[in-house]
C-alpha positions in Angstrom: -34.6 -19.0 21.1 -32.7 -21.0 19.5 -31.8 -20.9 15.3 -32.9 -24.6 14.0 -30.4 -26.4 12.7 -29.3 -26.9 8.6 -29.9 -30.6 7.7 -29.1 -30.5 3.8 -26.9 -28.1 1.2 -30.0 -27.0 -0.2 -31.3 -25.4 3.2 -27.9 -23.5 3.5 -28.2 -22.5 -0.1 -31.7 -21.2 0.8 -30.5 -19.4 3.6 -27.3 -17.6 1.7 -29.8 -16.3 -1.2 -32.2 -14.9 1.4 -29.7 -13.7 3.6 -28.1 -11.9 0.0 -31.2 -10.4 -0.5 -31.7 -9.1 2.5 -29.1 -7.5 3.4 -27.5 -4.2 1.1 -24.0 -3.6 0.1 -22.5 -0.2 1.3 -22.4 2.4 -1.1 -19.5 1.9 -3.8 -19.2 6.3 -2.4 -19.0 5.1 1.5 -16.6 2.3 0.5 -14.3 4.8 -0.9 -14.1 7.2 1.4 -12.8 4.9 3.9 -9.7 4.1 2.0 -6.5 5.7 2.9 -5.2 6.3 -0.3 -8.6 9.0 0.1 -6.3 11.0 2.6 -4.1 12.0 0.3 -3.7 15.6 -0.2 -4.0 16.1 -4.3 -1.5 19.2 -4.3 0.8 16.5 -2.7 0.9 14.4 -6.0 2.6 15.9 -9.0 1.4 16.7 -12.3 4.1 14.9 -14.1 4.6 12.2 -16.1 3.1 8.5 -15.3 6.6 7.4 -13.6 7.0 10.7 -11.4 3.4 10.4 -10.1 3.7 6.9 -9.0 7.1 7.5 -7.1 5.7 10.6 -5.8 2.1 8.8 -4.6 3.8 5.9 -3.4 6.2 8.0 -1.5 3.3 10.0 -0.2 1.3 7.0 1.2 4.2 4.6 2.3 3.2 1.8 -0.2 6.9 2.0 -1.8 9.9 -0.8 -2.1 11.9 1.2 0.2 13.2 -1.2 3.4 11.1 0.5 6.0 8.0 -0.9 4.2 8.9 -3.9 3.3 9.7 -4.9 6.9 6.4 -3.8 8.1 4.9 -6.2 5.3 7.5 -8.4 7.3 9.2 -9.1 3.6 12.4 -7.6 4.8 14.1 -8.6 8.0 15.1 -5.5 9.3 14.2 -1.5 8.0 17.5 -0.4 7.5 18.7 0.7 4.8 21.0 -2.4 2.7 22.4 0.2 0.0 24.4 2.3 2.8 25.0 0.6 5.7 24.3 3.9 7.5 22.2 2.2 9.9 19.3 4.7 8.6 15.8 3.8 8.5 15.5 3.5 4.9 12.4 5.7 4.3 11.4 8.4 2.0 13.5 10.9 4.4 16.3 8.9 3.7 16.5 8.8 -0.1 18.5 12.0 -0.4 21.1 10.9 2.2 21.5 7.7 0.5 25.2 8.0 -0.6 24.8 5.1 -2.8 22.0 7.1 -5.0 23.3 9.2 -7.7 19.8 10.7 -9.0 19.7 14.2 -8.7 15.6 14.5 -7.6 13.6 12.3 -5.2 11.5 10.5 -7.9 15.0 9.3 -9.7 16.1 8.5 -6.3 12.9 6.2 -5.9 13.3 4.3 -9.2 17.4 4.2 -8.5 16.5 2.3 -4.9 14.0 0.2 -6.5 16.2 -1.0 -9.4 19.3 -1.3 -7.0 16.7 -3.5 -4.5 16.2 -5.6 -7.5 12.6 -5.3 -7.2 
């Protein structure tokens, strides 16, 4: 059987509304869960202050500045690291081989990188 066909903007308008109030939004609970920020182990994320908490969660999840990242987002060209010139991957692993980082911790490291990036 076939659906008849939409002659006029107020028949498709119809149809949106009814079709809106038909159908149920998932749960804002459901919708949640599937994020992947939700996989996050909370012991992994330090209780320190703001700035050390969002190096550390963006370090955890892979949402960072770092080149790795960014050339998955295809914003950077290649994932190596442009501080170096090792030829590393330039991923959170990296950060404490970086001989062009001077902080002493991983979370300085992170904001070092980002501010060296010019991002």
């Amino acid at each position: 059987m076939a659906a008849a066909a939409i002659t006029s903007n107020t028949e498709a308008g119809v149809l949106v509304a009814n079709l809106r109030a038909t159908t149920r939004p998932l749960p804002k609970e459901t919708l949640t869960t599937l994020k992947s920020w939700r996989r996050v182990s909370p012991s992994s994320i330090p209780d320190k202050p703001r700035r050390g908490v969002v190096a550390a969660f963006r370090l955890t999840t892979g949402h960072d500045c770092l080149a790795a990242h960014l050339h998955r987002l295809r914003i950077s060209t290649e994932p190596f690291c442009p501080l170096c010139d090792s030829g590393e991957v330039m991923e959170r692993d990296h950060l404490l081989r970086c001989g062009a980082l001077q902080g002493l911790t991983e979370v300085s490291r992170y904001w070092e990188a980002r501010a060296l990036l010019g991002q």
